[in-house]
Structure formats: C-alpha cells, structure tokens
C-alpha positions in Angstrom: -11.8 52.0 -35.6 -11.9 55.7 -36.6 -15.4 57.3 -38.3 -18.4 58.8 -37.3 -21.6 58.7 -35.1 -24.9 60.3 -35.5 -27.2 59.9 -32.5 -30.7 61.1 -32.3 -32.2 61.3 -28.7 -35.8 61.8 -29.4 -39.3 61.1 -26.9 -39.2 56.8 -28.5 -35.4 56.9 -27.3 -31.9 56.5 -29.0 -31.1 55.7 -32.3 -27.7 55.9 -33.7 -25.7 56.0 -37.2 -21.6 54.8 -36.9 -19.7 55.2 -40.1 -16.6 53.2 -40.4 -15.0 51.8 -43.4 -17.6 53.1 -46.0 -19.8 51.0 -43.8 -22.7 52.3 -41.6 -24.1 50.0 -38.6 -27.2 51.0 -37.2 -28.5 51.0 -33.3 -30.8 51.8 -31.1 -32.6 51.5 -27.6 -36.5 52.5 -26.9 -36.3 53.7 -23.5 -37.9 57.1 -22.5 -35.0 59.7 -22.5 -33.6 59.5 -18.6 -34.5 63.1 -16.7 -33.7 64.0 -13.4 -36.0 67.0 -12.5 -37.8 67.4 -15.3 -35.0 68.0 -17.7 -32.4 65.3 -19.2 -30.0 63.5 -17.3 -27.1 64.3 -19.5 -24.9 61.7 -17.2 -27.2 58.7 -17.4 -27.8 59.6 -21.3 -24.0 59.4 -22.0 -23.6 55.9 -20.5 -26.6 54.9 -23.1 -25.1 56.4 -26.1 -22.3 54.6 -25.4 -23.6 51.5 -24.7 -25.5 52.0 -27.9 -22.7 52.7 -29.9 -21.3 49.8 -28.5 -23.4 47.5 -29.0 -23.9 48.7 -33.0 -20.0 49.2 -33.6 -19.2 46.4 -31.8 -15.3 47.5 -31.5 -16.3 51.3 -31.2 -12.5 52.6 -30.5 -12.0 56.1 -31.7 -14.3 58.5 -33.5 -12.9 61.3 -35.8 -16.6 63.2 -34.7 -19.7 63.1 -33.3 -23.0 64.8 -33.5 -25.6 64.4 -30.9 -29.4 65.5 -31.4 -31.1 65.9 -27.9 -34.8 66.0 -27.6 -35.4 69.5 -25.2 -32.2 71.3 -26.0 -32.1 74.3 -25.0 -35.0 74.3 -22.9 -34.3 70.8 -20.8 -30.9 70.6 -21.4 -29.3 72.7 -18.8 -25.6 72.0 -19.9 -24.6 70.4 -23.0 -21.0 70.1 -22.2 -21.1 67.5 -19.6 -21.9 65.5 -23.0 -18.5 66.6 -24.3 -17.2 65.3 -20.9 -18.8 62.0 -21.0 -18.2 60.9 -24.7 -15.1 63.0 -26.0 -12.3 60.7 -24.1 -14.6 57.7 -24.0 -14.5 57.9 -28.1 -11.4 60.0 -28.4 -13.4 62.2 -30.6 -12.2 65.1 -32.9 -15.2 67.4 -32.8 -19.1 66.6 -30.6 -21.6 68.5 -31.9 -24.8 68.9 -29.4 -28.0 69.8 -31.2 -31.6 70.3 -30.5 -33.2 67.2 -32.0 -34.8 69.5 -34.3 -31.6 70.5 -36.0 -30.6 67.2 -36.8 -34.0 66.6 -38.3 -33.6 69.4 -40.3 -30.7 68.3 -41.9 -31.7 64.6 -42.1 -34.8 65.7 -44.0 -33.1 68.5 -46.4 -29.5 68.2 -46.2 -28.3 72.1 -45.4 -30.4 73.6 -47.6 -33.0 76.2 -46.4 -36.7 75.9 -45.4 -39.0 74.3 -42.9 -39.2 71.1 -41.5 -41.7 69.4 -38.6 -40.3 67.2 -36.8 -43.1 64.8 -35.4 -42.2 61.8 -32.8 -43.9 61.7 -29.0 -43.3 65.7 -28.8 -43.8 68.2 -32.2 -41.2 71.1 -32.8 -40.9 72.7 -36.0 -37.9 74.4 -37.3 -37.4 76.9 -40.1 -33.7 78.2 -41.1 -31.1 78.5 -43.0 -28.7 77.2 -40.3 -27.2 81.1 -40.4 -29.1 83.6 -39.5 -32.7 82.1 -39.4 -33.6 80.4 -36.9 -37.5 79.9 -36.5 -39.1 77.7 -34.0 -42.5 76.7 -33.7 -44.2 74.4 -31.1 -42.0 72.2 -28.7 -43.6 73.4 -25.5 -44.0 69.5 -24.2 -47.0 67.6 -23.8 -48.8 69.3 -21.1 -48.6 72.9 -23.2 -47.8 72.3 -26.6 -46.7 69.3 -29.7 -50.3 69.5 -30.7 -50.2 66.6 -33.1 -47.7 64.8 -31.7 -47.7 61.3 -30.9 -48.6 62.1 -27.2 -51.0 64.3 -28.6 -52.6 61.8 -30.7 -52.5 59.4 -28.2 -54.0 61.5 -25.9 -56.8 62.1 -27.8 -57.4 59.0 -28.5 -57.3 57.8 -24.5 -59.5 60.5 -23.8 -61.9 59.0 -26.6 -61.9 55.6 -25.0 -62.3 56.8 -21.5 -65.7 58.8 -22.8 -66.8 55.8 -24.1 -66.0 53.9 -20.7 -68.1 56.8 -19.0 -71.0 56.7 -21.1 -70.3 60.4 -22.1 -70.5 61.7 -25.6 -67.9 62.3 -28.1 -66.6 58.9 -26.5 -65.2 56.0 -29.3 -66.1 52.3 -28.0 -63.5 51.2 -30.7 -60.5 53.2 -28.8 -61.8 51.7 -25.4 -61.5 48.3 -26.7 -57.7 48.9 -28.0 -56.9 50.8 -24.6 -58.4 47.8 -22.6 -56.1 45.6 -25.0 -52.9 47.4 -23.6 -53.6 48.8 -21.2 -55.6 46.3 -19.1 -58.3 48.5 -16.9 -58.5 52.5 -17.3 -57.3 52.2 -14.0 -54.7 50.6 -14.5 -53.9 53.3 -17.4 -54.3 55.9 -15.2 -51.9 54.6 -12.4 -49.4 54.0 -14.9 -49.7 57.3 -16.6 -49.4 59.4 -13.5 -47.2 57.3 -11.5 -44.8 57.8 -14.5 -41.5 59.4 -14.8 -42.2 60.3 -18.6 -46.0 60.2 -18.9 -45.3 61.4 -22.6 -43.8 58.4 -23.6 -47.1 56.2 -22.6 -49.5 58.5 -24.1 -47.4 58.3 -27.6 -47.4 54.3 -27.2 -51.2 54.8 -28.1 -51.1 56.8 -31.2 -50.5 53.3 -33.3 -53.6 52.1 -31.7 -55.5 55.4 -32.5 -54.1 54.7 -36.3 -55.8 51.3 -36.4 -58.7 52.5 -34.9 -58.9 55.4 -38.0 -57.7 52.8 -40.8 -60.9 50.6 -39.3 -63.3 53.4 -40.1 -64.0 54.8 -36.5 -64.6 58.2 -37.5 -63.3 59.9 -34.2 -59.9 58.3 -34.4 -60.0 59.5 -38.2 -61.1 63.3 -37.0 -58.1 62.9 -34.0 -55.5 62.2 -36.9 -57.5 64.7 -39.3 -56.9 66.9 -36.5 -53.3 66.6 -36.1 -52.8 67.4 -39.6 -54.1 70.3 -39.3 -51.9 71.5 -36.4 -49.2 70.1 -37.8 -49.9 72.5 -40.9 -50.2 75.5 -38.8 -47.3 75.1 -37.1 -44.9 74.7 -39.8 -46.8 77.8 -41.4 -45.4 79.3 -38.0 -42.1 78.7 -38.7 -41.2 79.9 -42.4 -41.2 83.7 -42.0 -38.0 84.9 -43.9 -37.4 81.2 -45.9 -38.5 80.3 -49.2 -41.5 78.4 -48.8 -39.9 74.8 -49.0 -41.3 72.3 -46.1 -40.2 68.5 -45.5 -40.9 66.6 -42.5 -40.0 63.6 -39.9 -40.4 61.9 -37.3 -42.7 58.5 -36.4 -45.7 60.4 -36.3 -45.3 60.7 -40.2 -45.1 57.1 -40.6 -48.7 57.3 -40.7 -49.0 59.3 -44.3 -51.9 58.0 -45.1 -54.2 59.6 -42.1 -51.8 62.7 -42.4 -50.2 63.7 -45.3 -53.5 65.3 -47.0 -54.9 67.2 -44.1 -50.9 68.3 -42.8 -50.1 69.8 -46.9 -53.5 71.0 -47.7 -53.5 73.5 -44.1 -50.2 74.7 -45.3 -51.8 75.2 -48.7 -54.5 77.1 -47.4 -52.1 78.8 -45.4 -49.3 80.2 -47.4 -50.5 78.6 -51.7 -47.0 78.6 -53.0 -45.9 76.2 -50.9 -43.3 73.4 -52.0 -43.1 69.9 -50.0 -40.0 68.1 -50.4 -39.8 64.5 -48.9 -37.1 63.7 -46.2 -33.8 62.9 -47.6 -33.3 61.0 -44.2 -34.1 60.7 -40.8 -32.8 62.8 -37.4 -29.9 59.9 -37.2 -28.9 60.4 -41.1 -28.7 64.5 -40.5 -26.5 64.1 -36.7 -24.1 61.7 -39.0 -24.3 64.4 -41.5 -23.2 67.1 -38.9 -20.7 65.0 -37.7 -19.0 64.7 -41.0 -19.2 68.6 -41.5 -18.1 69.3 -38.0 -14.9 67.5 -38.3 -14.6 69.3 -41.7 -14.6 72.6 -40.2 -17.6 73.4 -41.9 -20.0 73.8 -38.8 -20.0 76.6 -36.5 -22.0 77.2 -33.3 -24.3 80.2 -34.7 -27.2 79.6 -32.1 -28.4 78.2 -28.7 -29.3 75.3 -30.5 -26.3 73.6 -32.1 -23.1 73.7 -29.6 -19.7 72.6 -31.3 -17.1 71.4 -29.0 -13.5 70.0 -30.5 -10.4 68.2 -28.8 -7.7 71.1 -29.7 -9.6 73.5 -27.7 -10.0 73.5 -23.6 -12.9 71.6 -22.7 -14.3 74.4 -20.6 -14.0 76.8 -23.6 -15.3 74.5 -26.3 -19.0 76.3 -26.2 -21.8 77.7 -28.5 -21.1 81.7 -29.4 -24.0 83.6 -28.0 -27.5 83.7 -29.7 -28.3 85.7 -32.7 -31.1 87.9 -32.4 -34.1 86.0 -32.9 -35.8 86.8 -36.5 -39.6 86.2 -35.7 
C-alpha cells in the first residue's frame, strides 16, 4: 500500500485519516495523550499512531507522507524528530510533517486560506495566519492557566458547580451534583481520581457533556458556564486576527455543542471586531494533517515557523528540521 496519513493528537486522544486507493479508512483511540514529565512522550505516542494506523489500514505498508498534529507543540513537545525516527522507516515515508494540533485545525477548517480559527477540544488554542508570515496564537496555556472554554474548562465549572451544591454553598447547581454523582460515584471519589491522575485534564473534559445536559435541561448555571465559554472563546479568537482579514472558523468537540455556543462565541466576536465573517469548518484537525500530508509530499509545504516541522527521506535525519522562527507579528 502507498498513500497518506493524517493524524490528529489532541487532549480526547488519536484520531487518524489513511488515504489509499482513492479510499480513506478512518481510526482512532481515546486515551489521554501519553507524557512523561509533563510534556508528551513522543516514543510511547509513536507506537500508538502506529498501532492506530494499523489497525485502520489494516495492511499499512508504505506511506508516500505523513502529517502529524500534536496537542502542545512547541511548548510540550521537546523534540519533534524522534517522531521522524519512530514512524519514517516503520511507514517508509516520503515526507512527516509535525505540527501543533492547531495547525492542522487550521487547515482542516479553512483549507490554506488565511484567517482565524479556535480550535476547542479538552484544551483551547486559537490560531490566526496565513501559514507565511502570520502567525498569531492566542490561549493554549493548559488547564491550570489558560483554554478558558475548553472542555476542561467547562467541565471544571461545572464540577465546581456540583461540589457547591454538595457543600450547601451558593452559586452551587444540585442538577450538576446529581450528573457528577452519576459518574463519578462520591466527590470523593472525583477528587482522588482527579488528583491522583496523570492527565487531570482529560477527566475534567469527560464532564463537559454532562454540563451540556445539564444546560439543554434548563439549569440556568450550566447554561451561564456554556454562555460563559462563548464568550471566551470570542475573545480569544478576537486575540488572534491582528494583520488577517477578519475571516474566523472553528473546531474541535467543544463545538459539537452549537447550540449552547455558537450565539454567545459569534456575537463576542461581533461586538469585538463588527465586520467579522464566520466561515464553517471545511473539516476537522484529521482532514487538514491528511491535507498537509498531500502538500508536503508535493513540495508545497515548507517549515516557516516553530510550529510546523517538515522532515523528508532524501535528506539526513538529523538535518531534516524546522528553519528558525520568524519574528512574531503580534
């Protein structure tokens, strides 16, 4: 088999696009993203892409190219190589592109044309460019300082909501304690499992559906928390579209809830900058790292910035990197 593969590593786990034969198979695996002190385990991700590929492709054999977009990068992802190590002779691929997961999302949602795009799962990070010399980020800081509106925000919110209500303290929701007592068992039990975790993130996202149904019910504090995220979301794509046409799209899981976010997320960026132009997503993160793939093995793609790394099989693996970064145009 020869083709392509678009992965997208994101906070819900791996999901993966493989071209062959005009045909595209699908995969994916839910497990947080592996990390080995506090950033990603590039090694134990490697074996799970291609066990995921596997599985999907069934036969995977060679790839002509590869795009992978990594939830972190550049911040967690301390050397984006040792994926070029790990996957280039496993797949005999052509060309690996790296990205930050908000890259590929990008491109998913507006192909390669310019503008703004929040990209929404467990974390929020918002990139605005014109994949040349704008490059605009906004949010991405991780849970415990940033992705306000995120699905770990949301679900955050909503635990802390219940927990009120457990304590008898105002501003609590007894609707949210009785879905967190419905998964979660005891808040004790929630709050061993949160803190005992290796990607407390990933648990505090796992509550945002819950905080949906809670909202879609009529409990007006899950309503304000997804109001709320809206709101954030709006602000920080506003963040992120200095020197770009005013165009914004979006992705992600968090979006899947349109109904409690769509009006509060557009009408903030309204308010913010009136002009604005929503455009919905072409595709998802996976659609936009099959997309790269394809251009990367065209020749079309070429490492402008710290986020997108193109490494190809007629050049030295050791010399394969990104160039260095642009200045930044904030």
């Amino acid at each position: 088999m020869s083709g392509f593969a678009g992965v997208d590593v994101g906070g819900g786990g791996i999901r993966t696009r493989i071209e062959s034969g005009g045909e595209i198979a699908y995969g994916e695996d839910s497990a947080p993203v592996p990390r080995a002190e506090g950033r990603v385990d590039l090694d134990r991700l490697a074996i799970r892409i291609a066990s995921v590929i596997g599985d999907a492709a069934r036969a995977p054999g060679r790839l002509d190219g590869m795009a992978v977009g990594v939830t972190g990068l550049p911040g967690l992802v301390r050397e984006p190589e040792a994926l070029w190590r790990a996957l280039g002779e496993r797949f005999g691929l052509g060309t690996l592109v790296v990205a930050g997961d908000m890259v590929t999302t990008h491109v998913g949602a507006l192909g390669f044309r310019p503008g703004v795009v929040v990209a929404a799962g467990t974390g929020v990070i918002t990139l605005g460019t014109d994949l040349d010399r704008v490059w605009n980020q906004s949010d991405g800081w991780g849970h415990l300082l940033g992705d306000h509106g995120g699905g770990a925000w949301i679900g955050g919110q909503g635990l802390q909501a219940a927990l009120r209500a457990h304590d008898g303290r105002a501003g609590g929701s007894p609707a949210l304690l009785e879905h967190l007592t419905a998964r979660f068992g005891h808040p004790l039990d929630l709050v061993a499992l949160v803190y005992e975790s290796a990607s407390p993130a990933h648990h505090l996202a796992s509550f945002a559906p819950s905080v949906a149904d809670a909202a879609r019910a009529g409990d007006p504090v899950a309503r304000g928390i997804w109001t709320e995220a809206g709101r954030q979301l709006g602000q920080t794509a506003v963040a992120a579209a200095s020197g770009l046409e005013p165009v914004f799209s979006w992705g992600g899981r968090v979006f899947d809830a349109a109904d409690l976010l769509m009006e509060p997320f557009q009408g903030t960026v309204r308010d913010l900058l009136p002009g604005a132009r929503f455009t919905p997503p072409g595709g998802t993160s996976a659609d936009g790292a099959l997309a790269l793939a394809r251009a990367a093995a065209a020749g079309e793609i070429r490492p402008r910035h710290p986020y997108l790394y193109v490494y190809a099989a007629s050049r030295s693996r050791s010399g394969a990197a990104a160039a260095p970064p642009p200045p930044r145009t904030r």
